[in-house]
Structures are given as C-alpha cells and as structure tokens.
VEXZABA-517713 format. One line per 8 residues: number of its first residue (from 1); for each residue x, y, z of C-alpha. Coordinates in steps of 0.001 Angstrom, whole numbers, always signed. Each point is the difference from the previous one (the first is absolute). Example, Ala and Ser with C-alpha at 12.3 -4.5 7.8 and 13.67 -1.06 7.14 Angstrom:
<sites>
1> +12300:-4500:+7800; +1370:+3440:-660
</sites>
This chain:
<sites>
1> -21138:-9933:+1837; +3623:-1242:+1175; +1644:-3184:-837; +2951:-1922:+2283; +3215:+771:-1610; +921:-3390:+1379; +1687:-2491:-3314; +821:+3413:-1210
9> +3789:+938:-859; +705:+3797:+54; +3447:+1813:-1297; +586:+2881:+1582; +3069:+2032:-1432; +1487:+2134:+2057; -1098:-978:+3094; +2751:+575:+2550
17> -1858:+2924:+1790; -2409:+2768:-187; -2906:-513:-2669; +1955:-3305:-1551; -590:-1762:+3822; -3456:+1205:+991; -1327:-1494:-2886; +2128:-3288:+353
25> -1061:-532:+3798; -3934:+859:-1206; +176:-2589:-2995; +1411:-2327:+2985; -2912:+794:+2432; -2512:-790:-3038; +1664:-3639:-100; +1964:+784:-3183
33> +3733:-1724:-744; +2049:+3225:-295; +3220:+157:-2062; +1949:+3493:+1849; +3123:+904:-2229; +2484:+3106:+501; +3806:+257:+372; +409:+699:+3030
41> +650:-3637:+2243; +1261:-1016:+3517; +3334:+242:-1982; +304:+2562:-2129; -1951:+3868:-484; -1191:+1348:-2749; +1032:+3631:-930; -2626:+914:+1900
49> +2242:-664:+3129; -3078:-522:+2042; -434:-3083:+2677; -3166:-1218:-1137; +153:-3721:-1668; -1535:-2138:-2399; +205:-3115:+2739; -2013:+2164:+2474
57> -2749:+940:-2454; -9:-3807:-867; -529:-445:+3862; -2285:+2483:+526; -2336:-1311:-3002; +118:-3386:+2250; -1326:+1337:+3165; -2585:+1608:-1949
65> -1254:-3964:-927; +1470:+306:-3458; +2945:-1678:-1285; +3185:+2529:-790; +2536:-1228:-2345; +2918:+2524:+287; +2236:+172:-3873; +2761:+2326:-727
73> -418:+1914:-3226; +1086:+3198:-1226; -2947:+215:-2391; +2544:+2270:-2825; +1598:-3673:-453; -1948:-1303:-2822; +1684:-3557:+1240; -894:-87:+3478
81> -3551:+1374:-1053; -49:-2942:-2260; +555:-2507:+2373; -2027:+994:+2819; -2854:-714:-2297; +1307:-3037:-369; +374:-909:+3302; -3904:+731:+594
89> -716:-1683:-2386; +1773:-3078:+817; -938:+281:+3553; -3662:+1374:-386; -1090:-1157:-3655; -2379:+3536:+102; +126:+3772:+407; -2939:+1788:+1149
97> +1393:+3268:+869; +2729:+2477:-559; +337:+3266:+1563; +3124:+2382:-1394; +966:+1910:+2996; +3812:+357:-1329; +1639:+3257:+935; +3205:+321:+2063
105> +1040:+3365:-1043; +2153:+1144:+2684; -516:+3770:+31; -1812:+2763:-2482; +1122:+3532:-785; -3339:+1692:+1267; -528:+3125:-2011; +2679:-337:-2632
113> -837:+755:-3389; +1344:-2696:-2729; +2849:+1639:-727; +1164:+673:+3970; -309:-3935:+543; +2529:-2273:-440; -830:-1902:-2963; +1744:-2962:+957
121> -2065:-66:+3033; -3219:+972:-1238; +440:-2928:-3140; +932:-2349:+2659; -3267:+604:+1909; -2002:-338:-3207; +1918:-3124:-510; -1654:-751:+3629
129> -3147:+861:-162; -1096:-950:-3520; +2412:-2460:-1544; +120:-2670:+2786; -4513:-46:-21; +550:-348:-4114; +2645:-2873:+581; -2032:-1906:+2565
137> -3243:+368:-1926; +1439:-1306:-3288; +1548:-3161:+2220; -2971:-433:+2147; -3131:+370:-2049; +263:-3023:-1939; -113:-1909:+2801; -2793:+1686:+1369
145> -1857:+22:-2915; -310:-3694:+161; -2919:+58:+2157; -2691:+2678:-36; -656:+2409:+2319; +3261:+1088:+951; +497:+3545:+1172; +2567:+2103:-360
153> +1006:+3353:+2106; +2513:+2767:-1247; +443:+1941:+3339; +603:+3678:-525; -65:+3625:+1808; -3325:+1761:-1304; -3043:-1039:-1514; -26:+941:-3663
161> -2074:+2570:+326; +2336:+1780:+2547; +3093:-744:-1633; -1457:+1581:-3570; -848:+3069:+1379; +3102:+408:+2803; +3309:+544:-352; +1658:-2481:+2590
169> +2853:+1895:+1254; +2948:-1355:-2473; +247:-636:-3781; +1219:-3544:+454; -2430:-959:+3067; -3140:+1347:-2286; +1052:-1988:-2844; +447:-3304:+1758
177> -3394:-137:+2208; -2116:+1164:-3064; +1701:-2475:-2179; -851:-2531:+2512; -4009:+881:-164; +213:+198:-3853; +1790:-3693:+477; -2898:-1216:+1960
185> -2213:+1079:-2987; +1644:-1433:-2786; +515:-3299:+1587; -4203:-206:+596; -148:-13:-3337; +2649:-2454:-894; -1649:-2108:+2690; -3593:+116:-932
193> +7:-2823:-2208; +1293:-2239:+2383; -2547:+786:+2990; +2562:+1853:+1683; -459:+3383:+1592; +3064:+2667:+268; -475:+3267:+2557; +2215:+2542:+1729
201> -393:+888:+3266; +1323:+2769:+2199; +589:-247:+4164; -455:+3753:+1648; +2396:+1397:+1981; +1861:-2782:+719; +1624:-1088:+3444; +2819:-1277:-1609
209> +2701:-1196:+2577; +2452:+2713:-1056; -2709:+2617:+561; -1064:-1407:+3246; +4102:+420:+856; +542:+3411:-1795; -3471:+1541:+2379; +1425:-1976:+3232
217> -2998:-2139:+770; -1037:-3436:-343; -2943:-1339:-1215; -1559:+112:+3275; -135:+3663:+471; +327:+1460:-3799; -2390:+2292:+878; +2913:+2044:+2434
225> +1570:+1032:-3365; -3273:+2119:-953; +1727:+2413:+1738; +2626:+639:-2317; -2068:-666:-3102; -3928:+349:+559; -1037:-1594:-2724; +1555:-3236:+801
233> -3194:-307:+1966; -1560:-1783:-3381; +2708:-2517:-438; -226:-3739:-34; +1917:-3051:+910; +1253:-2786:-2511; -2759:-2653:+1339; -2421:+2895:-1979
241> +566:-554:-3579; +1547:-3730:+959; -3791:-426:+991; -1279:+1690:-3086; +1852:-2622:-2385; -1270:-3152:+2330; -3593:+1427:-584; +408:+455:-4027
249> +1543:-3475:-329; -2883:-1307:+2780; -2234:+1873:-2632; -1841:-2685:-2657; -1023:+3053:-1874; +3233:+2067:-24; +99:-8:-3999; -2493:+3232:+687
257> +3385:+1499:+526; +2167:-427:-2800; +1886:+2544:-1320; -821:+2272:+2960; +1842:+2070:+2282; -1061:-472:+3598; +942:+1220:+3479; +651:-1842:+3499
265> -2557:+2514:+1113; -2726:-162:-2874; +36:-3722:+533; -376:-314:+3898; -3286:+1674:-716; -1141:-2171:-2514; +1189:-3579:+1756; -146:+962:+3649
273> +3234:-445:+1171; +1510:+2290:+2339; +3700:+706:+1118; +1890:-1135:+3183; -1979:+2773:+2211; -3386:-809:-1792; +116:+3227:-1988; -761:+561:-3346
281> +2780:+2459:-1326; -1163:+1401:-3574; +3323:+2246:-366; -166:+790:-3436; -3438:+1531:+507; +1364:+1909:+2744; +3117:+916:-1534; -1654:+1307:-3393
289> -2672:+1950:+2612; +1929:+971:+2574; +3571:-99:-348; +279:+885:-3369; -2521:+3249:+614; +2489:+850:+2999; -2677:-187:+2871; +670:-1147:+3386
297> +320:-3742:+1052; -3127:-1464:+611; -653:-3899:-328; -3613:+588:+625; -2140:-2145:-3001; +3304:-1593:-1330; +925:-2515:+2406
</sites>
C-alpha cells in the first residue's frame, strides 16, 4: 500500500544532478515539499565545475507537482548544515525524510593502489563521501526524530553484499561507498527507538549527466553508446532509484527495512515501479552474473 507524500517535507542532500535530482523530482511527483541543497547555484560552481544547479532541481521538483525549495550548503560546513535545519524547521515545523546523496568528488585514480594515489586527494574524497552524510545526519536527525516514521536514505555504489566481497577499483572509492552502507546500518539502530527506519540504497549503472556527455548521447538514445561499452545495455536513469525512495517513503510498512541494504533494482520488483522506458533494470544481478563472470552482454531477464 502507498500513501500521498503530500504535507510531507523531504531533504534531499546533494541533489544538484544525477542520483541527488531523480530522487528530488520523484519525492516532488509523490506531492512531497522537497528541500534540494548543493553548491553549485545560478552564481557560483562547485568544484565539480559542472552546469547543473540547485535552482533547476528546485524547478524541476515543481513541475513534478511537488514543491522544490533550492538552499546552498556545502554539507562539510558544520554551520551552514546547522542552519539549514533550522530553516526547515522554521519554515516546515517537521522532517519526514532525508536522503544523503552527498558526493562531489571530482575525479578518482582508477586502479591505483593506496600508496600511487594522492593522499591529499583521496582524504579529500573521503572527506566527501563520508564526512558531509555524518555532519548532516548529526544536524538533521533531531529534527526528524520529532515525529515518527521518518526515513532516512544513505545513497551509495553497491549493495553490501557486493561491496564486501568486491574490490571497487580504488582504495579510497572502496572505503567511502562501504562506509556509507555500514552508515546506513548503524543509524537503524540508533533510530529504532524513535520509530524511525535508516537504509542504504544503491542506483545501477547510472546515467549520470557526465556519463551521458563522456559516451556522446543523450538520454534519448543512451542505448547508441552500447556500442562502445555493451554492458551499458543494463543501465538506468536517475528517475530509477528517485522512484525507489518515493515508493519506501509511500511505504506505511517500510520499518521491514531497517538496517538493510537495498538496490534500485531489487526494489522495482518488489513495489512495481518501473524506469522512464518501463523497464525493470536489476544491474547488480546482472553485473554479479554476467559482467563480473566476463560473458557477453545480454539484458535478457534483467531489465
């Protein structure tokens, strides 16, 4: 059974594109008030140095039939963390959901061992990817503690399972996307007593904007750039896992998931929902039994 997000109030940090917006717009399209934060603005770019805004999240969460509220935060400022709470809780009274989609690390030295990478780089992305979902947590939670039922979503790359048992490609990138699932976990139990319920959830191959750009193909035709990689055949837009967090917080029995580690995929099975195309893309099935095992590219049975 689903619920109207409608009177709901949703943070969403790091939502200025990819993962962060699809699940912004779908909280929107459930009826859900939406607070998008990032650094990059009309004004100014994060180090990032991509185009994508806050504002047009914040728009696109209104054409959805939402309501987008568009904040400025770089979520390593305990301050600014601080008093974005503040502000939704001035403006809103209530928090209902918070989804830690916080990344912005600007490029990863694939295949280095720990002592090729740059340290100052590779501390930096941990800094990224871990410390800025701990700072918003330890801001945010009270607040959404207040009223039960809240739900909160640590967005990672790799279910636990996978990410146990896989080595994912860099010492640095490994250690902050299983320290993100093991996050997820300890907050459930932090949580309990208040009838809130923590998870962490993993997108599959993800048609982020800069991988759209970097295969030379929109989302419209994606499926051109299975020509250069096959296996891009199982990937899925942002609207997939944004539609995977609007059905857990649509969910009246989503405590059944605390502590868990769950997948875009895994989920669409279980709720029903389906991506742009109507597909069903269970990548990490498909990348643990066919990718992984080096066979051919073939989507049959996993999308």
């Amino acid at each position: 059974m689903k619920t109207s997000l409608a009177g709901k109030v949703a943070l969403v940090a790091g939502a200025t594109r990819g993962a962060g917006r699809g699940i912004a717009v779908q909280l929107g399209a459930a009826g859900a008030t939406v607070y998008v934060t990032g650094r990059t603005t009309r004004s100014e770019r994060s180090e990032m140095n991509r185009p994508e805004t806050i504002e047009e999240t914040a728009a696109l969460v209104d054409e959805a039939g939402g309501r987008g509220i568009a904040v400025q935060v770089d979520h390593l400022i305990p301050d600014e963390v601080s008093a974005l709470v503040a502000q939704i809780k001035d403006e809103q009274g209530a928090l209902h959901v918070l989804v830690n989609d916080i990344w912005g690390a600007t490029r990863m030295e694939w295949n280095n061992s720990v002592w090729e990478s740059s340290l100052d780089y590779g501390l930096r992305t941990l800094r990224l990817a871990v410390d800025t979902h701990a700072i918003t947590s330890h801001f945010a939670l009270p607040l959404l503690i207040q009223t039960p039922g809240g739900l909160v979503v640590e967005v990672t790359d790799g279910t636990d399972e996978y990410n146990a048992t896989n080595y994912r490609v860099s010492f640095f990138y490994d250690l902050a996307k299983a320290a993100v699932n093991r996050m997820a976990f300890a907050l459930a139990h932090e949580l309990l007593p208040y009838g809130a319920t923590a998870i962490s959830l993993t997108p599959g191959w993800l048609r982020l904007e800069a991988m759209l750009e970097a295969y030379g193909v929109t989302e419209s035709n994606w499926r051109d750039a299975t020509t250069r990689s096959p296996h891009f055949a199982i990937s899925e837009s942002p609207s997939f896992v944004g539609r995977a967090v609007a059905a857990l917080a649509q969910d009246p029995d989503v405590s059944r998931w605390n502590g868990k580690s769950l997948s875009s995929g895994q989920l669409a099975r279980i709720y029903g929902f389906t991506d742009l195309d109507g597909s069903q893309p269970d990548a990490w099935r498909y990348i643990t039994e066919v990718q992984d095992r080096g066979k051919p590219a073939d989507v049959t049975g996993y999308r």
